[in-house]
Structures are given as C-alpha cells and as structure tokens.
Backbone as numpy.savetxt, mean C-alpha at the origin, in Angstrom:
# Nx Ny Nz CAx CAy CAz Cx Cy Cz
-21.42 -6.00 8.97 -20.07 -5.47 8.89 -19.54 -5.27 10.32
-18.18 -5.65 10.49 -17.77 -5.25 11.86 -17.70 -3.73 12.33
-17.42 -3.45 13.53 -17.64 -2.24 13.88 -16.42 -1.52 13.68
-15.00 -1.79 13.53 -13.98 -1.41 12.60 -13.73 -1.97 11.26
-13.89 -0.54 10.68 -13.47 -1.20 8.95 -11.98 -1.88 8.39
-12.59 -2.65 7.34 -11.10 -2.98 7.14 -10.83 -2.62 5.69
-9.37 -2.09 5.77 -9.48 -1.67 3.78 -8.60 -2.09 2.91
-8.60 -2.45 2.24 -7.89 -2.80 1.12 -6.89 -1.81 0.10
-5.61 -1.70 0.27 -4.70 -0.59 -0.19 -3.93 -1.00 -1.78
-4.16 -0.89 -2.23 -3.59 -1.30 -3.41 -2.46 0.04 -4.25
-1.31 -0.06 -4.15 -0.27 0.54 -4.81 0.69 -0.02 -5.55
1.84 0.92 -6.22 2.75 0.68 -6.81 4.11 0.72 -5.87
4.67 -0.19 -6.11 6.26 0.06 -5.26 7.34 -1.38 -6.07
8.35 -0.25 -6.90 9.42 -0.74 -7.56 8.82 -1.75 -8.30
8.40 -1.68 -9.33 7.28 -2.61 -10.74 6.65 -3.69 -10.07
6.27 -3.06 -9.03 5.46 -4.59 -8.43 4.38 -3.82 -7.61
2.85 -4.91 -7.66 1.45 -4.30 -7.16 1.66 -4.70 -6.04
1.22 -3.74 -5.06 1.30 -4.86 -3.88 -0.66 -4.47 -2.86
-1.20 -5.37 -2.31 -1.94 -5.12 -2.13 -1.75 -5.66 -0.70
-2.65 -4.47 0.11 -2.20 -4.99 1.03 -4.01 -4.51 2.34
-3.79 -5.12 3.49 -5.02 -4.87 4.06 -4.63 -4.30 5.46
-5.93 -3.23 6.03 -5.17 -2.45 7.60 -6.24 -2.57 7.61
-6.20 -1.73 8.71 -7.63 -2.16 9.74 -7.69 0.44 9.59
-6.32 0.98 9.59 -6.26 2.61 9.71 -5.40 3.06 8.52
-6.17 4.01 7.72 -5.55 4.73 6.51 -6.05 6.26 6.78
-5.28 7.19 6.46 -5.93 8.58 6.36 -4.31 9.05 6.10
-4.66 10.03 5.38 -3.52 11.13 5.22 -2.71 11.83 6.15
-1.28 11.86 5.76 -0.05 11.87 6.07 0.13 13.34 7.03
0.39 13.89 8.13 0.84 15.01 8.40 2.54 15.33 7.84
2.96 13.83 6.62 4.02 14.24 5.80 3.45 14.65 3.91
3.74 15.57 4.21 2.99 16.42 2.23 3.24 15.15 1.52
1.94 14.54 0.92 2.06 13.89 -0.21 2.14 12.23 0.26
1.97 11.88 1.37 1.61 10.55 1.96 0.69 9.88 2.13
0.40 8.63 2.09 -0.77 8.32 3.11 -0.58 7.55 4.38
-1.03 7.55 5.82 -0.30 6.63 6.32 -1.03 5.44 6.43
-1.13 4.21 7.03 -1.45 3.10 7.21 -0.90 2.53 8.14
-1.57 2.12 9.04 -1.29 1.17 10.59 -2.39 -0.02 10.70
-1.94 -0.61 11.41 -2.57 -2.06 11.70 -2.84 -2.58 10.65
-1.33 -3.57 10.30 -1.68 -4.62 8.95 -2.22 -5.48 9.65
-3.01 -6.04 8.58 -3.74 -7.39 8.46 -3.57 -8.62 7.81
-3.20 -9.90 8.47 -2.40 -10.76 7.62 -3.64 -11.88 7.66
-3.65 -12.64 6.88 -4.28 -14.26 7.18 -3.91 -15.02 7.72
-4.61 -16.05 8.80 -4.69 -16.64 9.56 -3.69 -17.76 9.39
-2.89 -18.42 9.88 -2.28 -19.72 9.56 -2.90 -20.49 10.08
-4.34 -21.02 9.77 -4.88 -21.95 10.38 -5.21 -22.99 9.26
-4.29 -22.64 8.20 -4.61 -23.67 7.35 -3.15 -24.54 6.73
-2.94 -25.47 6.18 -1.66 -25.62 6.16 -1.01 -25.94 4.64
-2.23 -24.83 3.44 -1.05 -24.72 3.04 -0.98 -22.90 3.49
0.35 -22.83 2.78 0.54 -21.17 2.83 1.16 -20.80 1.51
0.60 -19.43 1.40 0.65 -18.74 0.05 2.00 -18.23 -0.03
2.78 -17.98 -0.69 4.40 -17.73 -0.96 4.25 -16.31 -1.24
3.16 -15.85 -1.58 3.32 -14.19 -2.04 2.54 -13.63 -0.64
1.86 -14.43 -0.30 1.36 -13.56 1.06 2.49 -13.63 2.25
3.41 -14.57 2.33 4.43 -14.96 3.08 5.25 -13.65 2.92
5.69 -13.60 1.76 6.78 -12.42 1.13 6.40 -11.30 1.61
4.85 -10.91 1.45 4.30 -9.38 2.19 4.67 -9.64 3.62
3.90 -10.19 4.13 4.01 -10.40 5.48 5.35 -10.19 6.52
6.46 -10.51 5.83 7.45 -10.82 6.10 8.49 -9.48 6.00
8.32 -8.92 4.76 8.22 -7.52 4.73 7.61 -6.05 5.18
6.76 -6.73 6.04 6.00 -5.94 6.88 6.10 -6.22 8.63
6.85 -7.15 8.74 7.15 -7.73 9.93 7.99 -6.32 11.06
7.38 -6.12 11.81 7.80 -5.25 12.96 7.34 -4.00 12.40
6.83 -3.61 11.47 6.29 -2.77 10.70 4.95 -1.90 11.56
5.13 -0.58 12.54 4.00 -0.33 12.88 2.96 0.54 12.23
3.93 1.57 11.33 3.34 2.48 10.08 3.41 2.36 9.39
3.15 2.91 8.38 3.78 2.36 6.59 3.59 3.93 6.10
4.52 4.71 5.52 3.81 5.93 4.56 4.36 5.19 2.73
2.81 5.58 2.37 2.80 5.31 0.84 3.14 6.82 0.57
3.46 7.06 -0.55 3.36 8.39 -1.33 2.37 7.98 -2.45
1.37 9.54 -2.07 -0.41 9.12 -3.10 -0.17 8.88 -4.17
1.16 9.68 -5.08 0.82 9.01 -6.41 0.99 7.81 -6.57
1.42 6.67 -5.50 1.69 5.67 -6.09 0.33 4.94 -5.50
-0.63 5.18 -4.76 -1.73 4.51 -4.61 -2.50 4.66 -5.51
-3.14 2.94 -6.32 -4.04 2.96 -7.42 -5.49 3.22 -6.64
-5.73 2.40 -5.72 -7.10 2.03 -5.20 -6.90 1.87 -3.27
-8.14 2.43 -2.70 -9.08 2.06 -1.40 -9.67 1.70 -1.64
-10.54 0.24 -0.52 -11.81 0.14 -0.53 -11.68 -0.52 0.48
-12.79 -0.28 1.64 -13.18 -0.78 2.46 -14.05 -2.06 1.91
-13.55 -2.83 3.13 -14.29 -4.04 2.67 -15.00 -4.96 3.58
-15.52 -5.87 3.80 -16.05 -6.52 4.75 -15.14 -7.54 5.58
-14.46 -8.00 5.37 -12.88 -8.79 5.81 -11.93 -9.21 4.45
-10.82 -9.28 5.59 -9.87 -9.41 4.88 -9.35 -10.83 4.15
-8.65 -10.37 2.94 -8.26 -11.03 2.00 -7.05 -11.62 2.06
-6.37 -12.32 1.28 -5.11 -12.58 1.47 -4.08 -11.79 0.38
-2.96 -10.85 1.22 -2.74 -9.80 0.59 -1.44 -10.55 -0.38
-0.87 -9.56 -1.67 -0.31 -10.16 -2.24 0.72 -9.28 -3.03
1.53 -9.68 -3.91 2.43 -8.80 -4.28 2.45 -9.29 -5.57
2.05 -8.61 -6.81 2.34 -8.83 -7.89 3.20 -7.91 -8.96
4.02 -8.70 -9.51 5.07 -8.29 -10.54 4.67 -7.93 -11.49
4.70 -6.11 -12.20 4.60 -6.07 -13.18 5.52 -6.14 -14.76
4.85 -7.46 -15.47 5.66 -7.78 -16.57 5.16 -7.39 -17.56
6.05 -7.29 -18.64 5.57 -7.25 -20.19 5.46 -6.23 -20.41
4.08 -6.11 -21.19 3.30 -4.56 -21.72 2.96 -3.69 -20.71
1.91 -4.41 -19.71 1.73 -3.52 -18.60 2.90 -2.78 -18.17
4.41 -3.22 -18.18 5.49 -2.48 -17.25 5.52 -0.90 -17.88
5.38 -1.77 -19.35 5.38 0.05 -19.71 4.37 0.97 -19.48
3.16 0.46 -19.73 2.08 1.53 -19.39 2.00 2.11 -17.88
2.27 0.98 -17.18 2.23 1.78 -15.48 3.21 2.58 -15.62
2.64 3.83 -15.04 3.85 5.13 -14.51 2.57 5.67 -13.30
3.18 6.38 -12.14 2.59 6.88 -11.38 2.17 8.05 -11.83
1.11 8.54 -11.15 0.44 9.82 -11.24 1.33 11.26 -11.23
1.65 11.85 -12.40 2.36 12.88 -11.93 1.50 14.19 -10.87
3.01 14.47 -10.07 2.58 15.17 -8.82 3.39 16.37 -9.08
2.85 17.64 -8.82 3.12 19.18 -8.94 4.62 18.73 -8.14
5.03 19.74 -9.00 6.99 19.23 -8.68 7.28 20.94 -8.03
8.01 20.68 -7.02 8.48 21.91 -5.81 9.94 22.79 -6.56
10.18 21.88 -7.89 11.58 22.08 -8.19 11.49 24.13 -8.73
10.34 24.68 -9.55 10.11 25.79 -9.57 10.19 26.75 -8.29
9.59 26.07 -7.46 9.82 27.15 -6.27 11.15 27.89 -5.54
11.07 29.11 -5.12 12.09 29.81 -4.63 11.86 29.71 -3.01
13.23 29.63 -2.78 14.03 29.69 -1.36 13.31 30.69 -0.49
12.69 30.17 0.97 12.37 30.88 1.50 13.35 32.24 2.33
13.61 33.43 1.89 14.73 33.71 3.01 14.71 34.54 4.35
15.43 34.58 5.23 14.96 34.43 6.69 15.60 36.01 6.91
C-alpha cells in the first residue's frame, strides 16, 4: 500500500450517486460536513475516455475542497488505488427508496439572547 491513503467517497447529490476518490477526508469544522481535498482523477493515458468520469471530473475542475453534508454520505473506504470515479443516476424503484439519513433538526431550538 502506498504511504498516503487513498479513499473512496461515495454519496448522494440531487438523485444521482456519485463516487468519487481523494487522497484527504475527515470532518468538517462546519456542523454536519465532511470535508474532502485532493481529488483523484484517472490517467488519460489511454484513449478511450469514460463520459461519466469526464462529467465528474469536469465538475470538480478548480475544485480545491468539497464539503459533503454526512447524511448524504453512503460509504468510505480506503483503498489501495484509485478507480475511475463515476456518477450514477438514480432511476425507477431505487429513486424512491433512497432518502438521506435523517439528521436532528435545530428547528426546536430557542434563540440565543445576548
């Protein structure tokens, strides 16, 4: 294994999976985030190219942080190298069953006053 890990992020954002790979993940000093730096793309050393890894990529372009919000992360895993990341659409049946993780809602709380 190399001497920096690399991990594999897998979330929800607007009915679509997107999976994606960094090299730094750890939690947000924003409540309820995670952050993520140094994406990881695949090599163009081959000629064809993938249209959904293009689309991430491209959307991540100038991109130096990323904050997810946790409920929408399904899965981490560190892995041994990276994959080719991808974005998949959720259709059909699945659309309905995915919903994110409900998260303790602030809307009960009272006004701090000064």
């Amino acid at each position: 294994m190399s001497s920096q890990p690399i991990y594999r992020i897998t979330f929800f954002n607007q009915q679509e999976v997107y999976e994606i790979y960094a090299r730094h993940v750890f939690q947000s000093d924003l409540w309820g985030f995670l952050e993520v730096e140094e994406f990881i793309f695949g090599e163009r050393s081959q000629m064809i190219v993938d249209p959904a890894e293009e689309k991430l990529k491209n959307e991540f372009t100038d991109v130096k942080r990323s904050f997810i919000p946790m409920q929408s992360v399904v899965r981490i895993d560190e892995v041994e190298k990276e994959g080719a990341g991808k974005i998949t659409e959720v259709t059909g049946a699945a659309a309905g069953n995915v919903r994110p993780f409900p998260f303790p809602s602030m809307a009960g709380s009272k006004p701090v006053k000064e």
